[in-house]
C-alpha positions as CSV (number, residue, x, y, z in Angstrom):
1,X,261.9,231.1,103.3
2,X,263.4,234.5,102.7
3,X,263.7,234.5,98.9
4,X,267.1,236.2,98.1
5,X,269.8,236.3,94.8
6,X,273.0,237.7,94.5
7,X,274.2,238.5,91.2
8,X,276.5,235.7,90.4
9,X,276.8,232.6,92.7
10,X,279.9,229.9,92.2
11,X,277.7,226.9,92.6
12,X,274.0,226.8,91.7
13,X,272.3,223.6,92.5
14,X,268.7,222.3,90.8
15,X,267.2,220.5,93.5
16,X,267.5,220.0,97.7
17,X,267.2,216.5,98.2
18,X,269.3,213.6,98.6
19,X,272.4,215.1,96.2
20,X,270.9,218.4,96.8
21,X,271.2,218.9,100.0
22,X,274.1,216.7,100.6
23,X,276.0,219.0,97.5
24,X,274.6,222.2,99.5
25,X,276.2,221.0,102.8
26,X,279.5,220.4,101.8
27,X,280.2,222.9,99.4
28,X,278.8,225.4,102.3
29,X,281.0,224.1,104.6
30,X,284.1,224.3,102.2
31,X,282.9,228.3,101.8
32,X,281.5,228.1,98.6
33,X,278.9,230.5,97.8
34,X,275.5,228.2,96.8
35,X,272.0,228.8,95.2
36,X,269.5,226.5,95.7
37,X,266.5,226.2,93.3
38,X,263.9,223.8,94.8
39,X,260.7,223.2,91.6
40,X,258.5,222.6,94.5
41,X,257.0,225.1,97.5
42,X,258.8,225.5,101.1
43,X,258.8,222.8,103.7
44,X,259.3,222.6,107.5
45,X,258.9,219.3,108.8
46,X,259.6,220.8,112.4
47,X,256.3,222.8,112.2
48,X,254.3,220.9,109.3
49,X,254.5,217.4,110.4
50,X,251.2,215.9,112.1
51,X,253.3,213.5,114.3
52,X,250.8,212.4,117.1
53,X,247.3,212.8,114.6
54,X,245.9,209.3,114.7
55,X,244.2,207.9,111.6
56,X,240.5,208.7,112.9
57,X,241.7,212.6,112.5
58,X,242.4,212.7,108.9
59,X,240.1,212.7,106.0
60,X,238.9,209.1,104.8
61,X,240.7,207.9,108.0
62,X,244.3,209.1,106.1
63,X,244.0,206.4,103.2
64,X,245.2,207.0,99.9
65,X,244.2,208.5,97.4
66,X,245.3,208.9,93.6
67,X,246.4,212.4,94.6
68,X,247.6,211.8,97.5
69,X,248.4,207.7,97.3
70,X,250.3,207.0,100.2
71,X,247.6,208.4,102.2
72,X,246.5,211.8,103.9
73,X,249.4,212.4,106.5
74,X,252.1,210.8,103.8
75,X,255.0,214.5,104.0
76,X,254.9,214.4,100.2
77,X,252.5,217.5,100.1
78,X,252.5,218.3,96.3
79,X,253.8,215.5,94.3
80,X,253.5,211.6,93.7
81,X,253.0,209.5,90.3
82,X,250.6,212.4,89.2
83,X,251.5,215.9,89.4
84,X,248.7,218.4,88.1
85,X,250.0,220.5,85.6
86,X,253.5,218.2,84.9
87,X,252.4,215.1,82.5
88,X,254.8,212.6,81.0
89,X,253.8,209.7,78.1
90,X,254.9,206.4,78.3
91,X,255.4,204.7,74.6
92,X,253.6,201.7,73.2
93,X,254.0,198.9,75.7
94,X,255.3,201.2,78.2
95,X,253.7,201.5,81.4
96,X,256.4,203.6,83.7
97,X,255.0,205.6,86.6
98,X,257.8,209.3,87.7
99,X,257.3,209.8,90.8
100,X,258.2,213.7,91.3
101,X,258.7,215.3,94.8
102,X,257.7,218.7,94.7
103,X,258.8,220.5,97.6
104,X,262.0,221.5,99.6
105,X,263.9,218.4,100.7
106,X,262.6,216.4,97.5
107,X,262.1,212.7,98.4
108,X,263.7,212.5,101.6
109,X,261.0,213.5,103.1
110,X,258.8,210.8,102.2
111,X,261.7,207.5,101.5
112,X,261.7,204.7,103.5
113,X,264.9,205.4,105.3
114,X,266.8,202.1,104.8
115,X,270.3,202.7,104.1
116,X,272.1,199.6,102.7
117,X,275.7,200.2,100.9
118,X,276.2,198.6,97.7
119,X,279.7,196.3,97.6
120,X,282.1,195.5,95.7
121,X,280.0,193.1,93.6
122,X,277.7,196.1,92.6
123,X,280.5,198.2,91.4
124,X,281.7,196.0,89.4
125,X,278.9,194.1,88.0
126,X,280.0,193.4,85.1
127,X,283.6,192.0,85.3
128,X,281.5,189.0,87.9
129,X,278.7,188.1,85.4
130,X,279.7,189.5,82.0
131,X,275.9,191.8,82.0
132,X,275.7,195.3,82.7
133,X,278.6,197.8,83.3
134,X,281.2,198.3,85.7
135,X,281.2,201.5,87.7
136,X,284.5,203.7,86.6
137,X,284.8,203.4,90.4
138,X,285.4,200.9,93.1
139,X,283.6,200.4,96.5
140,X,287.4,201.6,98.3
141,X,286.8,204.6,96.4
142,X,283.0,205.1,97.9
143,X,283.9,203.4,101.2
144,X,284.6,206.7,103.3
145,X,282.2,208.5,102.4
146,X,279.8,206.0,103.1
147,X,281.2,206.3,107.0
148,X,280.9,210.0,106.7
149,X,277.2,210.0,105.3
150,X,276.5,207.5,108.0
151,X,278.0,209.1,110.5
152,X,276.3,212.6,109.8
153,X,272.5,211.5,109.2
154,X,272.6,208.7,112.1
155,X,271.6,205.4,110.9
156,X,271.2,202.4,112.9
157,X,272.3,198.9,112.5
158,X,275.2,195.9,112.5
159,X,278.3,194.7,111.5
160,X,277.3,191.5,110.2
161,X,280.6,190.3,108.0
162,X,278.2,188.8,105.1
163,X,278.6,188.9,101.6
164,X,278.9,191.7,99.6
165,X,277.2,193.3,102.4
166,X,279.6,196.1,103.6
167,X,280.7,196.5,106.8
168,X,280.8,200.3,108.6
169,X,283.4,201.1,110.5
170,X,283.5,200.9,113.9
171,X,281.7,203.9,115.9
172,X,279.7,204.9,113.2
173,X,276.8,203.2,113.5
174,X,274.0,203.5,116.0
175,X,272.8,200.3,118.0
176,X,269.9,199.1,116.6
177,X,266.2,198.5,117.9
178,X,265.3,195.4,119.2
179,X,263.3,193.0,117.2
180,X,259.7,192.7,117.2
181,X,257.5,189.4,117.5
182,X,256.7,189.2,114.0
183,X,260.5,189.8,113.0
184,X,262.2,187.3,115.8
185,X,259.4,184.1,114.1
186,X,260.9,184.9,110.8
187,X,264.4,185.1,111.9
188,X,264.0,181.8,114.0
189,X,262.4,179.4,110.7
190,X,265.0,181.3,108.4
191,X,267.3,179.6,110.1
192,X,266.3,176.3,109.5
193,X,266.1,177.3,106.0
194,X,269.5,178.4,106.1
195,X,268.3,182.6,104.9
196,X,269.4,185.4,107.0
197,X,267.6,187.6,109.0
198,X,270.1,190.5,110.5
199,X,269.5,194.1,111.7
200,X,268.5,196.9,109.3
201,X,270.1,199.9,108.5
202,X,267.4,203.0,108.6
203,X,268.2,206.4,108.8
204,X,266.8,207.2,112.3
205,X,268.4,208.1,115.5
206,X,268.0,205.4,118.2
207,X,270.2,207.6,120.8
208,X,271.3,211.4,120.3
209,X,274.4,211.7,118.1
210,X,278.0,212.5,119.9
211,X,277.8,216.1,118.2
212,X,281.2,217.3,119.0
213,X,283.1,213.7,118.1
214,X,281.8,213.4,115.6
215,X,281.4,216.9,113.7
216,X,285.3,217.1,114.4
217,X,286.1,213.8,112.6
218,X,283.7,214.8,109.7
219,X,285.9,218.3,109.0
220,X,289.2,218.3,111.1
221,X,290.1,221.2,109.8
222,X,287.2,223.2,109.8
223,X,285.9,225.0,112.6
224,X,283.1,226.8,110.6
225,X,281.8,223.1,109.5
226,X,281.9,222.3,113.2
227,X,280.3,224.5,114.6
228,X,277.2,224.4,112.1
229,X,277.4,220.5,112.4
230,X,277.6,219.7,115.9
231,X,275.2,222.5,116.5
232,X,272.3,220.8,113.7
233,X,273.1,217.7,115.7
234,X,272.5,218.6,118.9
235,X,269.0,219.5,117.7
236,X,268.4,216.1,116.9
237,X,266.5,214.0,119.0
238,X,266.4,210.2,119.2
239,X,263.0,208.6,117.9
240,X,259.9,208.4,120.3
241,X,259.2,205.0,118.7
242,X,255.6,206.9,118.0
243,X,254.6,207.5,114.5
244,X,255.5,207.0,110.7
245,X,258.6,208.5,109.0
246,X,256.4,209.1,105.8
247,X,255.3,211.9,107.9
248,X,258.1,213.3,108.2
249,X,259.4,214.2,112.1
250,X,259.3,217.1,113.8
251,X,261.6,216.3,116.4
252,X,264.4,215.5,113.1
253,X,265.0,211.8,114.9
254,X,264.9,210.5,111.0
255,X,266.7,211.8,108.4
256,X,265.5,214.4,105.7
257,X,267.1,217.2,104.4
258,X,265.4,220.1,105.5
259,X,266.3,219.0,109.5
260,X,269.9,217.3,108.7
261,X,271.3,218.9,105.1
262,X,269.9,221.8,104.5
263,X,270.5,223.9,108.1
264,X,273.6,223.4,108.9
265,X,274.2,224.6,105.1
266,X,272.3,227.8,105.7
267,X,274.1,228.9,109.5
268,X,277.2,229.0,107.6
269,X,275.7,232.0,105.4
270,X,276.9,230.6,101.8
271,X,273.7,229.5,101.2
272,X,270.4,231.0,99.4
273,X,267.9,229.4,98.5
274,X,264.6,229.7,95.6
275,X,262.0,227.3,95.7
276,X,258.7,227.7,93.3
277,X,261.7,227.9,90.8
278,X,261.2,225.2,88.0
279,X,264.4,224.4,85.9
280,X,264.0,224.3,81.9
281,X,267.3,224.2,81.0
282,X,271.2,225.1,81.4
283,X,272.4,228.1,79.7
284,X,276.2,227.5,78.0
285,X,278.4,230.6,76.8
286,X,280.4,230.6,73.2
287,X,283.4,228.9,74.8
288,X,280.9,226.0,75.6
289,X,280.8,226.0,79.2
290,X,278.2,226.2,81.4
291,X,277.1,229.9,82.7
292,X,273.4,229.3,85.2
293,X,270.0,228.0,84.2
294,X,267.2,229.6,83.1
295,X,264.0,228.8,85.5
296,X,260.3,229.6,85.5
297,X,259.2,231.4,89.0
298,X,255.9,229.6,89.9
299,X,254.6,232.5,91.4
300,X,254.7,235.1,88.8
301,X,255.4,232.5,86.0
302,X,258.3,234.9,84.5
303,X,261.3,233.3,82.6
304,X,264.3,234.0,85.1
305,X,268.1,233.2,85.1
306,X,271.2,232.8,87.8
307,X,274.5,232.8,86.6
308,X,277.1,230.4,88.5
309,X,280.8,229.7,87.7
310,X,279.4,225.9,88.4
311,X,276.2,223.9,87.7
312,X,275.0,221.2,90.2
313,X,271.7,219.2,88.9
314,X,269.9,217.5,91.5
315,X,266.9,217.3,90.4
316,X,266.6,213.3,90.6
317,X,267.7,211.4,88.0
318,X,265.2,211.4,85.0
319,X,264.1,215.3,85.8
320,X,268.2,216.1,85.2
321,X,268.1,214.2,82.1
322,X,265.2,215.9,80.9
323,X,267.1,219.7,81.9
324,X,269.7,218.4,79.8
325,X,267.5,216.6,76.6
326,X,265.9,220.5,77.1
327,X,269.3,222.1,77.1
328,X,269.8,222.5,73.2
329,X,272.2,225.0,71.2
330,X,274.1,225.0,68.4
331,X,276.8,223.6,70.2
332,X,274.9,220.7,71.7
333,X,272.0,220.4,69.5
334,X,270.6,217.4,71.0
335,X,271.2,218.3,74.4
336,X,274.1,219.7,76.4
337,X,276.2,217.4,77.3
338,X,275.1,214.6,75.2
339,X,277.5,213.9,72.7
340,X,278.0,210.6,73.5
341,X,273.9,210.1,73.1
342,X,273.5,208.5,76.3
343,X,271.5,211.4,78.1
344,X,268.2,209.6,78.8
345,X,269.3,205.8,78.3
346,X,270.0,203.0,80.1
347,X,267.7,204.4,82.8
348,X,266.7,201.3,85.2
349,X,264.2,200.9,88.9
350,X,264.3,198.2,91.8
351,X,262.9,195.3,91.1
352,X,259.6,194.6,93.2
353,X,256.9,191.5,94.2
354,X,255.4,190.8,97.0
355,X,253.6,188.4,99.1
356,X,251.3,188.0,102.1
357,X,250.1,185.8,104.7
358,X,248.4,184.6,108.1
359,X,250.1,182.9,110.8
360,X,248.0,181.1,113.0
361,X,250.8,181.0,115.6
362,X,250.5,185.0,115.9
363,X,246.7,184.8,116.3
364,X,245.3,185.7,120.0
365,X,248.9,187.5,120.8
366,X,248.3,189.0,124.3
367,X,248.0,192.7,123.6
368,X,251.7,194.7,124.1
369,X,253.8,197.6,122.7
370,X,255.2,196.6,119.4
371,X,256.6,200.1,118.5
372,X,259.8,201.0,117.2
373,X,260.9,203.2,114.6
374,X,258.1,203.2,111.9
375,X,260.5,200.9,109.3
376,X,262.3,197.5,109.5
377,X,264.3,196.4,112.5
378,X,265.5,193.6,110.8
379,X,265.8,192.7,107.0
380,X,267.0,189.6,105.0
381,X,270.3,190.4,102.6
382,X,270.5,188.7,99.4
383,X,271.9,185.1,100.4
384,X,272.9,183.5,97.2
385,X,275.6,185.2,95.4
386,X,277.4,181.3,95.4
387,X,274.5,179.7,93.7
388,X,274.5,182.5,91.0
389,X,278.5,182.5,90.2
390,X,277.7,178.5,89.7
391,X,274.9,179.1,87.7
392,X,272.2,177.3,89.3
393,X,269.5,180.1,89.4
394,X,267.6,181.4,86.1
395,X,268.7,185.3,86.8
396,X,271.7,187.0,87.7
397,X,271.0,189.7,90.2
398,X,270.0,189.4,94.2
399,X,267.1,190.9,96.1
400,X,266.9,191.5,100.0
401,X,263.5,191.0,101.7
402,X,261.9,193.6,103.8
403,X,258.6,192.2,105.6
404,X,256.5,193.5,108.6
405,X,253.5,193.0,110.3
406,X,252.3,192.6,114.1
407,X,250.1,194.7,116.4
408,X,250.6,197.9,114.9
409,X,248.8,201.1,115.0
410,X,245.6,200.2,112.5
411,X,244.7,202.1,109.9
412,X,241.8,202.2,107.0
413,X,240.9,199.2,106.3
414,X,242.6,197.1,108.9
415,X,239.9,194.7,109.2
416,X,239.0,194.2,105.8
417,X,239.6,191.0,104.1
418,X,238.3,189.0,107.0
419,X,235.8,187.3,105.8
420,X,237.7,184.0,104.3
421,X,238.3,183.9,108.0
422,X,235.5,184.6,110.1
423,X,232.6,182.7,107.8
424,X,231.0,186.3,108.1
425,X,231.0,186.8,111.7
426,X,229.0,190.0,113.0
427,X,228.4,191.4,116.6
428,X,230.2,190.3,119.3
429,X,231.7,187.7,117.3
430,X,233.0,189.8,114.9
431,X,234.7,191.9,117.6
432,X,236.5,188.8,119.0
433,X,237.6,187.7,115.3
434,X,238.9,190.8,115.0
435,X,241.0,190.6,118.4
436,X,242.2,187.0,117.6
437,X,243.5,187.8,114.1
438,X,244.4,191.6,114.5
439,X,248.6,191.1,114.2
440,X,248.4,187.7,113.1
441,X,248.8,189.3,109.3
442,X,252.4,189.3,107.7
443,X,253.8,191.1,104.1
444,X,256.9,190.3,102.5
445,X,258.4,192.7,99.8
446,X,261.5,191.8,97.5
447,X,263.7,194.6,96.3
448,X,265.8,193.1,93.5
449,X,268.8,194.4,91.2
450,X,267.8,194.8,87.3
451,X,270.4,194.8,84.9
452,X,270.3,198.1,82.6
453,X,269.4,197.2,79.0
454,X,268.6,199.4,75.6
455,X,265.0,199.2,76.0
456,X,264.7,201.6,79.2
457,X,264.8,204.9,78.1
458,X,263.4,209.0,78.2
459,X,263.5,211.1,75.4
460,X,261.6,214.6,74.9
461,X,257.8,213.8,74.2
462,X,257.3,215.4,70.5
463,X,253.6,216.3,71.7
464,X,254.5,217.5,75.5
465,X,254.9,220.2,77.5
466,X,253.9,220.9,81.0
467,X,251.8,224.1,82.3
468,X,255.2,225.8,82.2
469,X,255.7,225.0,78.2
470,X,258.8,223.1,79.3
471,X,258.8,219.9,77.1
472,X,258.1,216.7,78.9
473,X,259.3,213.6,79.0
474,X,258.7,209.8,77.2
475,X,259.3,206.6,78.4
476,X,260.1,203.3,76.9
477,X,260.9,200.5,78.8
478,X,261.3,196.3,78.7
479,X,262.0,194.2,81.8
480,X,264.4,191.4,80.8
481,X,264.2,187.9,81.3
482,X,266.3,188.0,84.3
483,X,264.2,190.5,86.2
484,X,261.0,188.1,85.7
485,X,262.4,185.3,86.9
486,X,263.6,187.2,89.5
487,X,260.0,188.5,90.7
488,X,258.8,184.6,90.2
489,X,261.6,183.4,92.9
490,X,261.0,186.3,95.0
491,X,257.3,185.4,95.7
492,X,257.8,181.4,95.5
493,X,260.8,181.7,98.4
494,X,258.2,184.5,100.6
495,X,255.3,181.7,100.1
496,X,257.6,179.3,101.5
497,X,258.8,180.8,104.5
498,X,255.1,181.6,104.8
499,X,254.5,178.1,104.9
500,X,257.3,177.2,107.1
501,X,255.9,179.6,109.7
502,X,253.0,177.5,109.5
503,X,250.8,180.2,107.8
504,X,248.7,180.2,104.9
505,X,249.4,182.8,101.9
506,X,246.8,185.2,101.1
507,X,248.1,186.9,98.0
508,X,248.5,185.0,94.6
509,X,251.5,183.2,93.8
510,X,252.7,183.4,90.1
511,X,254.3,181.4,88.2
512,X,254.4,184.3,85.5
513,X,257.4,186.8,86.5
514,X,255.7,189.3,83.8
515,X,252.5,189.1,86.5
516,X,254.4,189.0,90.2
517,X,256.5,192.1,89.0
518,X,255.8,195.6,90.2
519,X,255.5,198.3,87.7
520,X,258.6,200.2,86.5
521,X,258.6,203.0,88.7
522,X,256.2,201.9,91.4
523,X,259.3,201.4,93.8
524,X,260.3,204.8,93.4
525,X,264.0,203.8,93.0
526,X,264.9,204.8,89.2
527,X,268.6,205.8,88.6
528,X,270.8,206.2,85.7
529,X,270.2,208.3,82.3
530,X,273.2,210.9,83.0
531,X,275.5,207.4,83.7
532,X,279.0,208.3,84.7
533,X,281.5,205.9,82.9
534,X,285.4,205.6,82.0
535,X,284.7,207.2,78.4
536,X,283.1,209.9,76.8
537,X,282.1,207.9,73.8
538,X,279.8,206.0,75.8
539,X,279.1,207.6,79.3
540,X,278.0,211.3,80.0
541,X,280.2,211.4,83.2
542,X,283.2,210.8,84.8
543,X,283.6,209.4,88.4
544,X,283.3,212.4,90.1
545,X,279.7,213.2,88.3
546,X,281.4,216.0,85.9
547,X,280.4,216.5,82.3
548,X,283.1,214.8,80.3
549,X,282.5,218.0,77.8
550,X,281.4,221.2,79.6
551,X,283.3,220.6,83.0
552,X,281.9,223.0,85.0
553,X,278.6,220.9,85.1
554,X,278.1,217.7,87.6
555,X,275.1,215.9,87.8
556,X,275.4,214.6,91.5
557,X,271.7,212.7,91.9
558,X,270.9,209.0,90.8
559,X,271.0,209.6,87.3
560,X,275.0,209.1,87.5
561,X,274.3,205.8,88.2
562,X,275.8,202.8,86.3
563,X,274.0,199.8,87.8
564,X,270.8,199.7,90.3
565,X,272.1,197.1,92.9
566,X,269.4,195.7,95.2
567,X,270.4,198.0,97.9
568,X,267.6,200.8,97.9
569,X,269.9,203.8,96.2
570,X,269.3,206.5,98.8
571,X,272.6,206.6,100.9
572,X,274.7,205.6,97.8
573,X,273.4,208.8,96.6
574,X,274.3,210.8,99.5
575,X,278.0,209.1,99.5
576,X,278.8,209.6,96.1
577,X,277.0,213.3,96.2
578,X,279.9,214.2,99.2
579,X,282.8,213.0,97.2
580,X,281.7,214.7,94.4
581,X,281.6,217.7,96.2
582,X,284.8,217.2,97.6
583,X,286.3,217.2,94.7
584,X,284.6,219.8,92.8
585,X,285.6,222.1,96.2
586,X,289.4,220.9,95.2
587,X,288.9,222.5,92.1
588,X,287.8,225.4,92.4
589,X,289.9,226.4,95.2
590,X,292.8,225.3,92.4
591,X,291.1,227.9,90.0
592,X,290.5,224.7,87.7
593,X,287.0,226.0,87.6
């Protein structure tokens, strides 16, 4: 990528994924002259991603590694939970693990793709169950964007009319997939157990997108916008039901931005963009308002700044609270914007357990294609909201269910673990073990809401810096009671319906929530620590992601979050990122900024 700076910019944005690129793209659109700084190297999926390799090419037969831990061909080229160079510390009794995405298009290369909108329950937590904080927002405000987002990435699914589980509007989404084997057993004994099993919503074309529909409905007005839209669209295939999304897709049949933010945002010529450029901190002027950033080029390691009549950070939620903790001056002396002290708090992650299992019944499956896209085709909501609102369950947030298993393409490993099975089978035995119990293996994974509480926090490690002396971060952090118990009932209910396939469970069930819980962090879903709020004695935005006290500064990436609903936080992102932009486009073209 051509690296290029003009003197003065009106927007600079830290960071090109999710809010990133979504910020980019609009404000682009709207003729607003952008800089991008990305921390992490340049990345082209269309001419980087391996998408037919098989396993047998890679190294260790593309397993994970602690570099590299969701294995070999995973698109996440130079980041993960450990980053050379770029350490954080966890405090006594902490044990969070930051994922950091270093690269252009951030996480959306690597995510999972599944794009669930959060209700109205989960904007308004609070005033339902009394815990947490309402969003300064409602899911009316949110809802058209989350058409729009839909409608410009492609994302597949159904109209299901369920609870708290938003409807799209009609047209936007793409049909989707049919079911697999493994995924039409579990919907068929759900039933009887009275738990739905319904399509999933992923981020990945099914069919090509209508370009010039729907580029016209997305900017009416705009024949610049499009042009550059329809035209990124029509380079868009649909899936080849082939390979995994975690390796990104050359053919831009899933979403990422680098193939479905970022180009459209460059053809209309009001974009630039630096990566290698890491962010230390956001430079104010005397009258308090933000003027650019200061950054560190990775290549020559020389201190460097942009000026912008606007900042944008993107950077993910917990590296934009540490720009800001980083940000001091005599005006903000403990960090720009942070008068209220809530930079860095009330930070939160999905709630994860999981367990597995062998169904006899899928055992000696005649061999057949059980391809799709690489993700769900279908997924379990949270079913229960009535049983919470009466009390009758021991925590007060839901979790969906997303499971898999069948006949897929093996990888490292596959036939490990089959000894409990085989009594040690070898030869040609072995070999026909293997082909009766090959797909006959299931997983299922809750992702849960947790309730944000005063014990999850970052604040500058006093001892820390990374290789580019830019301080680091800390991390404190409790789960409650309620995200226990919640782990404990997601892994009794999967051992059940693991039962009542007829299977036996091959993971251990606890009874200890402290023990079935995945690590803070793990799911790669933290949000909040720049939350946005109805106050600026106790919120560090308002509901358009600007700075309550220097408002030429938004912070448009998860870290404006006020609650983490179950519903992975991906396309709420994206949604909120667009109306932000909207807005901020309204004011500058008022002069307001």
């Amino acid at each position: 990528m051509q690296r290029k700076t003009e003197k003065e910019y009106d927007v600079v944005i830290v960071g090109s994924g999710a809010a990133g690129g979504m910020s980019a793209y609009v404000l682009a659109c709207a003729g607003v002259k952008v800089l991008m700084l990305e921390a992490g190297r340049d990345y082209d999926p269309v001419s980087e991603t391996p998408m037919f390799n098989l396993p047998r090419d890679a190294p260790l037969r593309g397993a994970g590694t602690a570099d590299k831990p969701f294995g070999f061909y995973d698109a996440t080229v130079d980041g993960g939970w450990r980053v050379p160079g770029e350490p954080y510390a966890n405090a006594d009794g902490a044990d969070f693990m930051w994922w950091r995405a270093r690269m252009l298009g951030g996480r959306t290369n690597h995510w999972g793709r599944i794009s669930l909108r959060m209700g109205e329950y989960d904007f308004k937590p609070h005033s339902r169950d009394g815990l947490g904080f309402d969003w300064p927002m409602g899911y009316d405000d949110v809802a058209p964007y989350y058409d729009k987002t839909e409608a410009l990435i492609g994302v597949y699914g159904s109209n299901e009319g369920l609870e708290n589980t938003p409807d799209s509007s009609p047209g936007v989404l793409l049909p989707p997939p049919p079911p697999r084997a493994e995924e039409l057993l579990t919907q068929k004994v759900c039933r009887d157990l009275r738990i739905p099993v319904v399509p999933a919503h992923l981020a990945i074309l099914t069919q090509r997108l209508e370009a010039d529909r729907i580029s016209k409905w997305l900017h009416p007005n705009n024949p610049m916008a499009q042009r550059v839209t329809a035209d990124s669209m029509r380079a868009r295939a649909a899936c080849f039901y082939a390979t995994p999304c975690g390796r990104g897709c050359s053919i831009k049949a899933n979403f990422q931005s680098t193939t479905v933010l970022i180009p459209p945002a460059l053809a209309t010529g009001n974009l630039d963009i630096l990566t290698d450029a890491m962010v230390r901190e956001v430079t104010v002027g005397p009258d308090g308002k933000a003027t650019g950033v200061h950054y560190i080029d990775k290549r020559t390691r020389l201190d460097e700044h942009v000026k912008a009549r606007v900042v944008i950070l993107a950077a993910s939620a917990l590296e934009s609270a540490r720009i800001l903790l980083n940000s001091k001056s005599s005006a903000f002396p403990d960090g720009l914007a942070n008068g209220s002290g809530q930079v860095g708090r009330w930070i939160m992650d999905t709630v994860g357990a999981g367990v597995g299992g062998q169904i006899p019944a899928m055992e000696n499956v005649p061999v057949h294609n059980s391809d799709g896209t690489s993700e769900l085709h279908l997924y379990i909501p949270w079913w229960l909201y009535q049983e919470q609102a009466a009390g009758r369950l021991d925590f007060a947030r839901g979790y969906h269910v997303e499971f898999g298993g069948g006949r897929r393409m093996p990888g490292f490993g596959v036939f490990g673990g089959l000894e409990s099975l085989t009594g040690g089978s070898y030869g040609q035995t072995f070999k026909e073990d293997c082909r009766r119990y090959y797909g006959s293996f299931m997983w299922f994974d809750g992702r849960g809401e947790m309730i944000p509480n005063e014990h999850c926090y970052a604040d500058i490690d006093p001892d820390g810096v990374d290789q580019w002396g830019i301080p680091t971060l800390r991390f404190h952090w409790k789960w409650s009671e309620h995200e226990l118990n919640q782990a404990r009932h997601m892994q009794r209910t999967f051992a059940g319906i693991i039962e009542a396939m007829g299977g036996r469970v091959t993971s251990t069930v606890h009874d200890d929530g402290a023990k079935a819980i995945a690590k803070p962090g793990q799911i790669i879903h933290e949000v909040g620590g720049v939350r946005m709020g109805d106050s600026p004695r106790d919120s560090v935005l308002n509901q358009f992601c600007q700075s309550w006290e220097v408002d030429n500064l938004f912070v448009t990436d998860g870290g404006a979050f006020i609650s983490n609903a179950d519903k992975n936080p991906t396309l709420s992102i994206m949604a909120i990122a667009w109306r932000s932009s909207d807005y901020l486009g309204e004011q500058l073209a008022q002069g307001s900024l």
